[in-house]
C-alpha positions in Angstrom: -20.1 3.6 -0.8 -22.7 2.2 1.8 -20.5 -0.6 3.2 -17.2 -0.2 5.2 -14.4 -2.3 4.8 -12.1 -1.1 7.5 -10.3 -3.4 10.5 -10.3 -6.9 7.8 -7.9 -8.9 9.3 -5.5 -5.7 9.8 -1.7 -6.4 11.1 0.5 -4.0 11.6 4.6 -4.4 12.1 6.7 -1.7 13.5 9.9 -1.2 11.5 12.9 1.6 11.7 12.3 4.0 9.1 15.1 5.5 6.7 14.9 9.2 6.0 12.5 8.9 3.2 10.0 7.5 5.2 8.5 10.9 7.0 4.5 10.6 7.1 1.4 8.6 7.4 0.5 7.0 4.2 3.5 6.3 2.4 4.0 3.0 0.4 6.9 1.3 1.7 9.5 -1.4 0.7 12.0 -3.4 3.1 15.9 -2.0 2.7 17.6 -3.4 5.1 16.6 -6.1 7.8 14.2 -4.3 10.0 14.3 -0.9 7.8 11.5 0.3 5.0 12.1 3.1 3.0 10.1 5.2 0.4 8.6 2.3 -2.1 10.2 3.5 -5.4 8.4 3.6 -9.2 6.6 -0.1 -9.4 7.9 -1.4 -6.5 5.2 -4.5 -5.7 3.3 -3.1 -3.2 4.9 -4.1 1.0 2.7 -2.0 3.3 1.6 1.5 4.1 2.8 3.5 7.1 0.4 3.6 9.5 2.4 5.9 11.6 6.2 7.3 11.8 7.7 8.8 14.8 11.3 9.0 16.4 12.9 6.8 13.7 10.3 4.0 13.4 7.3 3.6 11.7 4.0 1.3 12.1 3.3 -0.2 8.7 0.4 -2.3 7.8 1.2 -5.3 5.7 -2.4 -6.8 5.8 -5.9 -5.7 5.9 -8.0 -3.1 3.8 -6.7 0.0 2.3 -8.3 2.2 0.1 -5.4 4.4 -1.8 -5.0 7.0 -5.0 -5.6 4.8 -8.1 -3.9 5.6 -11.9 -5.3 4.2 -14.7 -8.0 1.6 -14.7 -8.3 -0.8 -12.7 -10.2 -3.7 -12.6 -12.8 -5.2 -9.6 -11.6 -9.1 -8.3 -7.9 -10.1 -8.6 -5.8 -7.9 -9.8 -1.8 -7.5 -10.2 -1.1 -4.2 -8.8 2.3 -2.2 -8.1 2.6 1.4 -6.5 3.5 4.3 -8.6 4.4 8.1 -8.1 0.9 8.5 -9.9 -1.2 5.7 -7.4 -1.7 2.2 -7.5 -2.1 1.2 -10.2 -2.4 -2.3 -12.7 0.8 -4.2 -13.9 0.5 -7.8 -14.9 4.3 -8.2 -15.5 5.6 -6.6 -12.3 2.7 -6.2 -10.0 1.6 -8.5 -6.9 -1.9 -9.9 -7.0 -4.7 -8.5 -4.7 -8.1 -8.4 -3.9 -9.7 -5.0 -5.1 -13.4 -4.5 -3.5 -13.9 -1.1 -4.8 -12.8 1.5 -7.5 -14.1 4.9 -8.1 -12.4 7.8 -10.4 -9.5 8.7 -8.4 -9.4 5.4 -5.4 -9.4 1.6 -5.0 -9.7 -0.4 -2.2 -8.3 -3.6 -1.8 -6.6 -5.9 0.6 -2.9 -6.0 0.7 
């Protein structure tokens, strides 16, 4: 790709991580007030861990990602929900976002 997406309108919030929440680049959901854990099997998607250290973690709720895609997806608005697999398409459970790019194994799109 010849264009770069990266730094849209990124925000990142810093939250206590549970246990399952150990590394950079994990889908997240909220579990408790202030706490994310490991985003389970179609969870709609929250944020992505930007960081994790000591207990907390930096997760970024808004802003371009580019992730591990399963199935096919489709360019423009698009329900998505994460999966052990990748992101991938749902119109019954998924959240709607704007996907920029798709190749065989990625998309990109803001959260």
């Amino acid at each position: 790709m010849n264009v770069d997406f990266k730094g849209f309108n990124e925000q990142v919030l810093t939250f206590e991580a549970d246990s399952t929440v150990t590394q950079k680049g994990q889908w997240v959901t909220i579990s408790a007030n202030g706490k994310v854990a490991q985003a389970s099997a179609n969870s709609k998607l929250v944020g992505i861990t930007v960081n994790v250290r000591n207990g907390y973690c930096g997760v970024q709720v808004c802003g371009v990602v580019t992730a591990a895609k399963s199935g096919s997806i489709e360019l423009g608005y698009t329900q998505l929900v994460y999966t052990a697999d990748g992101i991938k398409k749902d119109t019954t459970n998924g959240k709607e976002h704007l996907v920029l790019a798709v190749d065989d194994s990625t998309v990109t799109f803001i959260l």
